[in-house]
N, C-alpha and C positions, 0 to 999 in steps of 0.2 A: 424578341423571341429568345436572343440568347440571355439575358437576363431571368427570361421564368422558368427558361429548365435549371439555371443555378435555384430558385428560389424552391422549386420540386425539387432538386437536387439535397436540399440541404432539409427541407421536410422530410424524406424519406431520412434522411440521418439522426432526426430527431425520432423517428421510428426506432431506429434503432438501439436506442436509449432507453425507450420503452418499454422494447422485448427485450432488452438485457435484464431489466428492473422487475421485470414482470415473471419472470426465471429465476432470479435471485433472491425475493420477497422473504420463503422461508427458512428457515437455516436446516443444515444437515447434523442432524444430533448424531447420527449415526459414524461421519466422520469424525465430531467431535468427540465420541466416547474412544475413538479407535485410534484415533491419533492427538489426542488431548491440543484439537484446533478446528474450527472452521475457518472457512473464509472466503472471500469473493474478489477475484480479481477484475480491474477492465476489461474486458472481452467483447469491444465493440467493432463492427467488421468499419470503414476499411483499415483503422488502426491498426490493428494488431495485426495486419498481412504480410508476412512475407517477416518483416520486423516491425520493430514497436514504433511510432512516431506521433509526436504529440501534436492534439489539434487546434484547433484557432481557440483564442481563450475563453472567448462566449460560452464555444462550445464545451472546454472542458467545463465552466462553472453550472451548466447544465449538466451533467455528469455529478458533478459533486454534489448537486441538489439530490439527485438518488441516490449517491453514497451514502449520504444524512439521513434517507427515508429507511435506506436499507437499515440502517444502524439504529435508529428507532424501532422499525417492526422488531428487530433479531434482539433488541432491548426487551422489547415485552414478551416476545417467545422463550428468550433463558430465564426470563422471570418467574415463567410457570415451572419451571425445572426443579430440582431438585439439586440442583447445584452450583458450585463457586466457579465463578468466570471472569474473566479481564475480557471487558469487549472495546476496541481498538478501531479509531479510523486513521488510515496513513495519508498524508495529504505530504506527496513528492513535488518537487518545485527543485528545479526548472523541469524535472521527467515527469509529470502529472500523468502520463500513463499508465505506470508503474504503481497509481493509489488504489489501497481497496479493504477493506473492512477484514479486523479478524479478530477472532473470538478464541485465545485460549485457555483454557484449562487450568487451575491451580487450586493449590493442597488447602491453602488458608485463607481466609476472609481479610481480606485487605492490602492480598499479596496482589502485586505487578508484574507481569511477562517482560521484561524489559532486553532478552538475549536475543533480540533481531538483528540487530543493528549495534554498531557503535556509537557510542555518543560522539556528542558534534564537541570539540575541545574546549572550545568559546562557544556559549549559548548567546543566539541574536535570537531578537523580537518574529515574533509567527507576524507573517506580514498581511496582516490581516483585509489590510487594504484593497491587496492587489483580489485579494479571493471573496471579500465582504459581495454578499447579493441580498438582496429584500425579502429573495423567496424560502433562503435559511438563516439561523439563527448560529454563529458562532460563538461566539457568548458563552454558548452553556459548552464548548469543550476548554477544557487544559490541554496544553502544547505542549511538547518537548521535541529538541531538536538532537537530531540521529544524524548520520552521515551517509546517506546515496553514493554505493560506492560500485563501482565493476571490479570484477575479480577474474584471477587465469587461476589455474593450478599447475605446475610445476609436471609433477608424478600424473597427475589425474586423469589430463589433458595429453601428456606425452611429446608436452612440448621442446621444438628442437630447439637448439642456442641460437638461430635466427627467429623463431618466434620472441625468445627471450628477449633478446635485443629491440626488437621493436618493441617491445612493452614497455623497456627502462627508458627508452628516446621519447616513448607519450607521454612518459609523466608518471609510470608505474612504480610502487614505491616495496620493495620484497619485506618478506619475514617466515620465521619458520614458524610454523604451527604442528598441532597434531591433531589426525582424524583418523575415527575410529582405535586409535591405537597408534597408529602408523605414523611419522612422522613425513609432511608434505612444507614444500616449499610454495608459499602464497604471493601473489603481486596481486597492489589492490590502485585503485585511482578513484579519488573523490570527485563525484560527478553532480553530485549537488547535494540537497536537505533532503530528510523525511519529516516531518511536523507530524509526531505521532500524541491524537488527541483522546481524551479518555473526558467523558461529565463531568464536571463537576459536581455533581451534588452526590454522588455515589458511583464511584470507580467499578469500585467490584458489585456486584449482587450477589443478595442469597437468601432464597424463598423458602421457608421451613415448611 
């Protein structure tokens, strides 16, 4: 008995995936014109409750199976458009949570969004292995590897010198930046990759 409410258990999860996929399907052009980005994150219940944690890896590679579909559909919906886009799937490892499709905005044809993330210092092999499944095709994206990083902010946050302290004892590593204008002190800790993949065969699009 206890064995088939896990195996209902985990059908219902696979539901879940479903109606995430199934809500996601067409892109929001409307966000895209108004913030020169769409996007989709995981949003799948019970992961994302409370805080984010990642699931058994079957189950994210079924996940990333509709990351790929989504990225397809929202491929041929910007194609009807009338305009230049960089459409983006992020494939996080070891936080595969954290992955999810985005489509930004740009001036010129051939141009790259590339200010997400910082690049990774040494570029290693997209581990193709561990994510390869039958039921998608990796093959047809390009990698590049970003850095999965946590961040505090100094000023932002209103962190006291005992927050601070415990950031630089994790492994927190500071620098000064500036936002908006303002000058903010940053602690940042590398917590893994992003393997940010774009088609090969046409990065950008743009339908006359």
């Amino acid at each position: 008995m206890h064995y088939k409410s896990k195996i209902r258990g985990w059908k219902r999860r696979l539901y879940h995936i479903e109606n995430w996929y199934k809500n996601n399907t067409y892109p929001d052009f409307e966000a895209f014109e108004k913030y020169y980005e769409d996007y989709v994150k995981i949003r799948i219940d019970p992961w994302n409750r409370v805080c984010e944690r990642n699931p058994p890896h079957w189950y994210s590679k079924a996940i990333l199976a509709r990351l790929i579909d989504i990225y397809d559909r929202w491929e041929i919906e910007y194609e009807k458009q009338n305009k230049l886009f960089d459409l983006q799937i992020w494939i996080n490892d070891p936080n595969f949570i954290r992955s999810q499709i985005v489509c930004a905005k740009v001036d010129k044809e051939g141009i790259k969004r590339n200010n997400y993330f910082r690049k990774a210092n040494e570029q290693t092999i997209f581990p193709k292995s561990k994510w390869n499944s039958k039921v998608y095709d990796l093959d047809k994206f390009v990698f590049e590897e970003y850095m999965d990083e946590d961040f505090a902010f100094e000023n932002i946050e209103n962190l006291e010198p005992d927050d601070i302290k415990e950031l630089i004892e994790e492994g927190y590593q500071k620098d000064e930046i500036t936002i908006d204008g303002k000058p903010e002190t940053r602690y940042s800790k590398r917590v893994g990759s992003v393997w940010i993949g774009r088609k090969k065969a046409a990065n950008i699009k743009y339908s006359a």
